[in-house]
LUMGU-392570 format. One record per residue: residue number from 1; residue in one letter; chain; x, y, z of N, C-alpha, C in turn. Coordinates in Angstrom, 3 decimals, padded with zeros to 6 digits. Layout:
<sites>
nr, rest, kette, neast, nnorth, nup, caeast, canorth, caup, ceast, cnorth, cup
NUM, A, A, X, Y, Z, X, Y, Z, X, Y, Z
...
</sites>
This chain:
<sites>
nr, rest, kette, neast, nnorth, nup, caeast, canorth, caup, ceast, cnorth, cup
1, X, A, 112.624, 080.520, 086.827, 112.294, 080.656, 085.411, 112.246, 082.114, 084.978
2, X, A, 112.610, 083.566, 085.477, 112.702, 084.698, 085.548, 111.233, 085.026, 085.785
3, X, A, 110.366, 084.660, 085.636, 108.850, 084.640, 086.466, 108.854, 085.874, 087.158
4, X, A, 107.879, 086.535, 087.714, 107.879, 087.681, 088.737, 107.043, 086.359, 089.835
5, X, A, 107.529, 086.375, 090.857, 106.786, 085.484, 091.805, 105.862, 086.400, 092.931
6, X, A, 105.919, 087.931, 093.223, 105.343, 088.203, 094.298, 105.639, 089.842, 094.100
7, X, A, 104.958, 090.785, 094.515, 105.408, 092.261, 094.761, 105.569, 092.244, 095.680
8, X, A, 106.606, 093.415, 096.706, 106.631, 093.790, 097.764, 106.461, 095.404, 097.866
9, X, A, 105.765, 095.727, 098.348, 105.714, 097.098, 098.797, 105.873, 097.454, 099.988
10, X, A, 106.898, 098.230, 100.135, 107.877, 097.942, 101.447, 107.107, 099.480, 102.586
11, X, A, 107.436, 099.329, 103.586, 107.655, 101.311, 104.131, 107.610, 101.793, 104.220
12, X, A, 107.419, 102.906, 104.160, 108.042, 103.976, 103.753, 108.204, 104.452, 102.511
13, X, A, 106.983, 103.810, 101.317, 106.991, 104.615, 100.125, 106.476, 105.547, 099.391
14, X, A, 107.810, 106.252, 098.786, 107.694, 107.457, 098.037, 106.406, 107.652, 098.135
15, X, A, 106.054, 108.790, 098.659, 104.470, 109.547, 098.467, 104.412, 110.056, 096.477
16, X, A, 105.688, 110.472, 096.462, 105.467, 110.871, 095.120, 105.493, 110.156, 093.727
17, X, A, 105.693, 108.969, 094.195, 105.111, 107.619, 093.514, 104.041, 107.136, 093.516
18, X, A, 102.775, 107.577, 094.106, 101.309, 106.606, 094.209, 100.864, 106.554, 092.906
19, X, A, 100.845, 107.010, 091.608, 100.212, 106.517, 090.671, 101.340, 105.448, 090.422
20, X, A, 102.840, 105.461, 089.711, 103.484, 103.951, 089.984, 103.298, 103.098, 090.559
21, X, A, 103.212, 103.547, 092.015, 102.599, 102.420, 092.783, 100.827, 101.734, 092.668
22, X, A, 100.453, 102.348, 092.200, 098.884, 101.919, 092.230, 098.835, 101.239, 090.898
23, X, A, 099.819, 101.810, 089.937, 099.705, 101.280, 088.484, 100.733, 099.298, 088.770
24, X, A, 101.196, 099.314, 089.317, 102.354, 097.943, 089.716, 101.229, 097.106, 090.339
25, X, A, 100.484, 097.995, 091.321, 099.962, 096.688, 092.525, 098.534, 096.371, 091.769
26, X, A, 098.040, 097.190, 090.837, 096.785, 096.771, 090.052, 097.061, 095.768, 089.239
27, X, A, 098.189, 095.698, 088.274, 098.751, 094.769, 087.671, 099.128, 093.703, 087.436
28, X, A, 099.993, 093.578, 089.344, 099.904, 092.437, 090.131, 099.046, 091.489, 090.546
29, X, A, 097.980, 092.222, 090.581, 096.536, 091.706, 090.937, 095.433, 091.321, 090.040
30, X, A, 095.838, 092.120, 089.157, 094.850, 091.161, 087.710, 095.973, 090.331, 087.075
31, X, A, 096.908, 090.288, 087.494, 098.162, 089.152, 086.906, 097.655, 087.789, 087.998
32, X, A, 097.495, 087.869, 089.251, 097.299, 086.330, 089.995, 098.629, 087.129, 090.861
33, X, A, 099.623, 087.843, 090.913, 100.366, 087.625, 091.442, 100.199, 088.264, 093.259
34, X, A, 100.976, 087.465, 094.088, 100.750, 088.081, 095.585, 101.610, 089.236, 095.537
35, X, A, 100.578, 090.017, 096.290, 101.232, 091.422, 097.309, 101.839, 091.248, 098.319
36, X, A, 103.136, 091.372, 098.688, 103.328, 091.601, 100.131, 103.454, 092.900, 100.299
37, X, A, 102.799, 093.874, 101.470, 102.744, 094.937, 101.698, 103.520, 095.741, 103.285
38, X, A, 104.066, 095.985, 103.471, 104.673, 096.497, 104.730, 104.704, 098.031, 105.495
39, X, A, 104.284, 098.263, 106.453, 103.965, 099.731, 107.191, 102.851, 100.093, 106.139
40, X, A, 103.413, 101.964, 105.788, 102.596, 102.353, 105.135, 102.157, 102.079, 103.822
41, X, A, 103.278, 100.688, 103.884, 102.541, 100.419, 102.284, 101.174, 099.415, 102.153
42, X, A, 101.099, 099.093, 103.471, 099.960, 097.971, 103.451, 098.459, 099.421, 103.245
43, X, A, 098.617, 100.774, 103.458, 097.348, 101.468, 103.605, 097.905, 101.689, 101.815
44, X, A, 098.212, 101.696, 101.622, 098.935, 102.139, 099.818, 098.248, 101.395, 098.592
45, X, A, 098.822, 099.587, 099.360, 098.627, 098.878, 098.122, 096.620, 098.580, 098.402
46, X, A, 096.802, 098.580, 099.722, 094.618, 098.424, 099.638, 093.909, 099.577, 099.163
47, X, A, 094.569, 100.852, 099.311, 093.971, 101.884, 098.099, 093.923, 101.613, 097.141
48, X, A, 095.227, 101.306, 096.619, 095.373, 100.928, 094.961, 094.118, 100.157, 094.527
49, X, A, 094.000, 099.065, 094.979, 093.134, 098.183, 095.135, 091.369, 098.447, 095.333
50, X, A, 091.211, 099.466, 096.222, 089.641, 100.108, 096.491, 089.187, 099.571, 097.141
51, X, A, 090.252, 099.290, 098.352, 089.727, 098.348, 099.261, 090.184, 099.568, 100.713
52, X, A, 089.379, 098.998, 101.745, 089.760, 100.388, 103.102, 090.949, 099.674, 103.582
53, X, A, 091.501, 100.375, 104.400, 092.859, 099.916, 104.622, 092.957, 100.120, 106.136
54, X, A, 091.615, 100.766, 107.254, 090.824, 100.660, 108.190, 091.452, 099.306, 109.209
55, X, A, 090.826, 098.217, 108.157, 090.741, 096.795, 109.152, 092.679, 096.886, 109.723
56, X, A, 093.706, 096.940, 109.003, 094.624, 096.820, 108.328, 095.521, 097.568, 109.391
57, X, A, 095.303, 098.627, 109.870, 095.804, 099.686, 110.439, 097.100, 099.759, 111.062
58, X, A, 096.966, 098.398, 111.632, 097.296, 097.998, 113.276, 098.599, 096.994, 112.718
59, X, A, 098.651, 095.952, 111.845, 099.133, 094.970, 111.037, 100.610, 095.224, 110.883
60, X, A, 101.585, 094.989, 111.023, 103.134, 095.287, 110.348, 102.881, 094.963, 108.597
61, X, A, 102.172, 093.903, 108.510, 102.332, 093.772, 107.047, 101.059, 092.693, 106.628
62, X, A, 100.682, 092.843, 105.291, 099.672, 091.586, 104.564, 100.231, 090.961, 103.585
63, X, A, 099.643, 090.147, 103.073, 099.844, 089.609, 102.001, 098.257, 089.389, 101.483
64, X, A, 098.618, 090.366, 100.173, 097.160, 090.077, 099.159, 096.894, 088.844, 097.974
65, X, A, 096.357, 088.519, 098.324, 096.008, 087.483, 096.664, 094.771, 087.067, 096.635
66, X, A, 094.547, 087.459, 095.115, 093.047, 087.204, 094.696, 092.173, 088.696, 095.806
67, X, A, 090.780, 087.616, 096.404, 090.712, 088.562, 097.451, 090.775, 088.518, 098.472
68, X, A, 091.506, 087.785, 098.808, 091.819, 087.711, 100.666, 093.134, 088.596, 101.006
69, X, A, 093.129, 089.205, 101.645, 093.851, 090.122, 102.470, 094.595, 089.606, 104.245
70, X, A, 095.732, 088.913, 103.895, 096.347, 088.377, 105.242, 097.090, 089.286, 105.603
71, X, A, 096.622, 089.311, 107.140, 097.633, 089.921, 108.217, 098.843, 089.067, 108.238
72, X, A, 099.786, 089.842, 108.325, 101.322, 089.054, 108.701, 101.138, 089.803, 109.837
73, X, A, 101.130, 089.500, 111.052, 101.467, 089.723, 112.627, 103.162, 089.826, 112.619
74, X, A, 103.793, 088.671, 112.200, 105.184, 088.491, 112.605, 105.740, 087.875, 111.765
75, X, A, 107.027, 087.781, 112.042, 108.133, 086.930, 110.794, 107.516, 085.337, 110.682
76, X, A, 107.191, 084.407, 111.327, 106.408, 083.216, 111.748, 105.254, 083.409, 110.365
77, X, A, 104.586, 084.199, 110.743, 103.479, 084.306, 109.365, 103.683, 084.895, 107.989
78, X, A, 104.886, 085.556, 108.032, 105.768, 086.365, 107.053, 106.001, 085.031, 106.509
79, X, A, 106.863, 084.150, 106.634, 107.291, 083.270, 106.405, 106.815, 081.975, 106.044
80, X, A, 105.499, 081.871, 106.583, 104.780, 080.928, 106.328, 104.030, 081.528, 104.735
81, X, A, 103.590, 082.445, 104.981, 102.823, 083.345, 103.353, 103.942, 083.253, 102.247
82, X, A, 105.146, 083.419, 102.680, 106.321, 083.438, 101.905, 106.451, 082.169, 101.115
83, X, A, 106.062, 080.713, 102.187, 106.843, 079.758, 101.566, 105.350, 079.285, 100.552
84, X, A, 104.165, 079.968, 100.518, 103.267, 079.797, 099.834, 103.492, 080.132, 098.156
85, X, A, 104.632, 081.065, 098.215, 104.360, 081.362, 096.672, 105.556, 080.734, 095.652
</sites>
């Protein structure tokens, strides 16, 4: 339906983007919509957020919604969070 279904914040992103980025993933998040977050973007989008990014560290990737914060370990849970939205 052209819908936005999910953000991804991938990598490896632009350092010189964090207010874009903090301004997208706040947005996302008072919209209902899920975060998927990956490498350094999972410490990125839980800043944005004002949340520590501590627990998180270790994680390849999360997926945020609402307020729960999922570890994606692997493609298996990537995929399973995926077919959630």
């Amino acid at each position: 339906d052209g819908s936005l279904k999910a953000l991804v914040i991938p990598a490896g992103a632009p350092e010189a983007d964090l207010d874009a980025l903090r301004d997208m993933v706040t947005r996302a998040h008072a919209a209902g919509i899920p975060i998927f977050a990956f490498g350094e973007g999972v410490a990125a989008a839980l800043r944005a957020l004002d949340r520590a990014p501590a627990a998180f560290a270790t994680t390849p990737g999360v997926m945020i919604r609402g307020d729960e914060v999922r570890m994606l370990a692997d493609t298996d849970a990537l995929a399973e969070a995926a077919g959630q939205v």
